[in-house]
C-alpha positions in Angstrom: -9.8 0.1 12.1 -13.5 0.8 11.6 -13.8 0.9 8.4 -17.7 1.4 8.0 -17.1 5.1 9.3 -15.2 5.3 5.5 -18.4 4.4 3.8 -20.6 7.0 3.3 -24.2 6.8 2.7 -26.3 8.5 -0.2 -30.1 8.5 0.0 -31.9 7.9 -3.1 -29.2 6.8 -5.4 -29.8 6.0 -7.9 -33.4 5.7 -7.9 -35.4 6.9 -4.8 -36.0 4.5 -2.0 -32.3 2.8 -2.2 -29.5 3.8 0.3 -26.4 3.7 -2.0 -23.2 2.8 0.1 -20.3 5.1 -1.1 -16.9 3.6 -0.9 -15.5 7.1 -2.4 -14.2 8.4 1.2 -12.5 4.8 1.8 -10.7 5.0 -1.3 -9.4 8.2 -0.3 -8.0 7.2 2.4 -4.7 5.9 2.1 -4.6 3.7 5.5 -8.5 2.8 4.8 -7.6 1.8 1.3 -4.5 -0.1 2.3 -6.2 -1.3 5.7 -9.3 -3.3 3.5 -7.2 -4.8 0.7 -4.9 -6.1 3.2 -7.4 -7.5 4.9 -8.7 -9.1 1.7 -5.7 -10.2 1.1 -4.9 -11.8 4.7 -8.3 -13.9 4.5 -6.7 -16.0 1.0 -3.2 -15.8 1.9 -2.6 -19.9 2.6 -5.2 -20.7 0.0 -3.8 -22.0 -3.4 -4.6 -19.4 -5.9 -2.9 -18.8 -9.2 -5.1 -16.1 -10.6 -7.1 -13.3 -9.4 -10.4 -11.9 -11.2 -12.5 -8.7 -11.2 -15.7 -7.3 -13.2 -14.9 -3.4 -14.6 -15.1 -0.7 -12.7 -15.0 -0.9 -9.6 -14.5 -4.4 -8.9 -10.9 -3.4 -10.8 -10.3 -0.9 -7.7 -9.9 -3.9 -5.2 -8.7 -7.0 -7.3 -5.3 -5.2 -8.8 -4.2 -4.3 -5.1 -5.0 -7.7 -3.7 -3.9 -9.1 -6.7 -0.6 -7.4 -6.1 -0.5 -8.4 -2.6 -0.6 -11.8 -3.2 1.9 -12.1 -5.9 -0.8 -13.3 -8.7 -1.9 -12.2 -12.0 -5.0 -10.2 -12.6 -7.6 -11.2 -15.4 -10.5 -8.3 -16.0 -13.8 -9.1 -16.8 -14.3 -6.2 -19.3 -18.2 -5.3 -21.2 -17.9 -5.9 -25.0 -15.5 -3.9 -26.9 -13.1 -3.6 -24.2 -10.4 -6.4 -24.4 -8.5 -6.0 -27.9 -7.8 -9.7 -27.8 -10.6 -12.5 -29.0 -12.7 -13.7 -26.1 -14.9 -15.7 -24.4 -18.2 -13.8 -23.6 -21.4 -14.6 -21.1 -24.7 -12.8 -21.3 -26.8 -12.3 -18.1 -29.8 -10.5 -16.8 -30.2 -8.3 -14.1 -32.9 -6.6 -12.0 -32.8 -3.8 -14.7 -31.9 -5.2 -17.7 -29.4 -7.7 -19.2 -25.4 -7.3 -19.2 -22.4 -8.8 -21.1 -18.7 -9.7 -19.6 -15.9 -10.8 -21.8 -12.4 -12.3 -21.2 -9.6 -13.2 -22.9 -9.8 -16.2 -24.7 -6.3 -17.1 -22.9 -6.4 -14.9 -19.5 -6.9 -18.7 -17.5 -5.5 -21.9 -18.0 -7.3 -25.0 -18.0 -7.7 -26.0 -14.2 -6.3 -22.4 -12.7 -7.4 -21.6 -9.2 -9.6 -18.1 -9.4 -10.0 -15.7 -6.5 -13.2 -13.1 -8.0 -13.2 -9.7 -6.3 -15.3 -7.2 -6.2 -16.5 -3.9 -4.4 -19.7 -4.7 -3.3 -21.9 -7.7 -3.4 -25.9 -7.0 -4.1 -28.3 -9.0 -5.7 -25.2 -11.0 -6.8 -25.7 -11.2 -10.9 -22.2 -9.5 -11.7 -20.5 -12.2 -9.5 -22.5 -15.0 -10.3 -21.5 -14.2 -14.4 -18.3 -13.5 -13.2 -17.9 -16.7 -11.7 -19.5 -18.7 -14.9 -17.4 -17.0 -17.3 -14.3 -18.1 -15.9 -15.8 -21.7 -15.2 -16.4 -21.7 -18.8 -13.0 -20.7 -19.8 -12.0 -23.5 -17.7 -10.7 -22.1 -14.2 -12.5 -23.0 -10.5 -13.6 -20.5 -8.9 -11.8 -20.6 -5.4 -13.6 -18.0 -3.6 -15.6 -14.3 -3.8 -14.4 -11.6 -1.8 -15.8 -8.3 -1.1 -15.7 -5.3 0.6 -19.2 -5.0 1.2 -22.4 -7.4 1.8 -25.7 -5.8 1.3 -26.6 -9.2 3.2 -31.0 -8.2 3.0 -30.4 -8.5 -1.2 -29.1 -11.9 -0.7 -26.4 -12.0 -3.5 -25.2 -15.1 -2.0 -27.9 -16.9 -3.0 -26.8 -16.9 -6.8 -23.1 -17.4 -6.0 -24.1 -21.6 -5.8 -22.5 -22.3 -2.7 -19.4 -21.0 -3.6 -16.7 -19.3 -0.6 -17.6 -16.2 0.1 -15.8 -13.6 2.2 -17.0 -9.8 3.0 -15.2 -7.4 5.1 -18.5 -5.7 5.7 -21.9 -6.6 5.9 -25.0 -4.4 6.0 
């Protein structure tokens, strides 16, 4: 299945001068949707994992399904305020300003093998705080998959090495 003919892209947005890829017509369609998280899914399938991880929003929109596919528990990375339980936190900046990501003090064990997911990987500061706060909370970070790779941003570069996997790359 060709699955960049489901992303769609918006001139412009948000700020002129930047080609926004919209993942809006894959999600709405069911075989596209189903077709790239099983995909995901396939690529960690004989990797040991016991956990799988995503920043909110849409990050959310990928892990559950995989998540669900692969028989493991799902731990979000939610902004202050979000997770009703105490939690671990880690501040970061971005191009535009600074961001926060919280989890649950108890959402991974000491040692737990974490799969991070998310929709699309840019300049790579969600995934690279994503990846810290569950290191911090005492998980390994097993890999980072994505649907897309905006590859010319070179979010990879943040990531430390880590394993990643993208089912798209632009």
């Amino acid at each position: 299945m060709d699955l960049k003919s489901f992303i769609r892209d918006v001139p412009d947005f948000p700020k002129p001068g930047v080609m926004f890829k919209d993942i809006t017509p894959l999600l709405l369609d069911p075989g596209a949707f189903a077709y790239s998280v099983a995909r995901l899914a396939a690529h960690y399938a004989t990797e040991r994992i016991d956990l799988i991880a995503a920043a909110e929003a849409r990050g959310f929109l990928f892990a559950a399904p995989v998540a669900l596919e692969l028989r493991k528990g799902l731990v979000p990375l939610r902004k202050p305020g979000k997770l009703p339980y105490r939690t671990r936190s880690h501040k970061y900046d971005l191009e535009y300003g600074s961001a926060e990501l919280h989890v649950h003090e108890d959402a991974v064990p000491p040692g737990a093998r974490v799969l991070v997911v998310d929709d699309v990987l840019a300049t790579g500061g969600t995934m690279a705080a994503a990846c810290e706060l569950i290191e911090r909370a005492g998980g390994a970070v097993v890999g980072c998959a994505f649907l897309i790779e905006l590859s010319f941003l070179k979010g990879r570069s943040l990531l430390g090495g880590r394993d990643c996997f993208s089912l798209l790359t632009y």
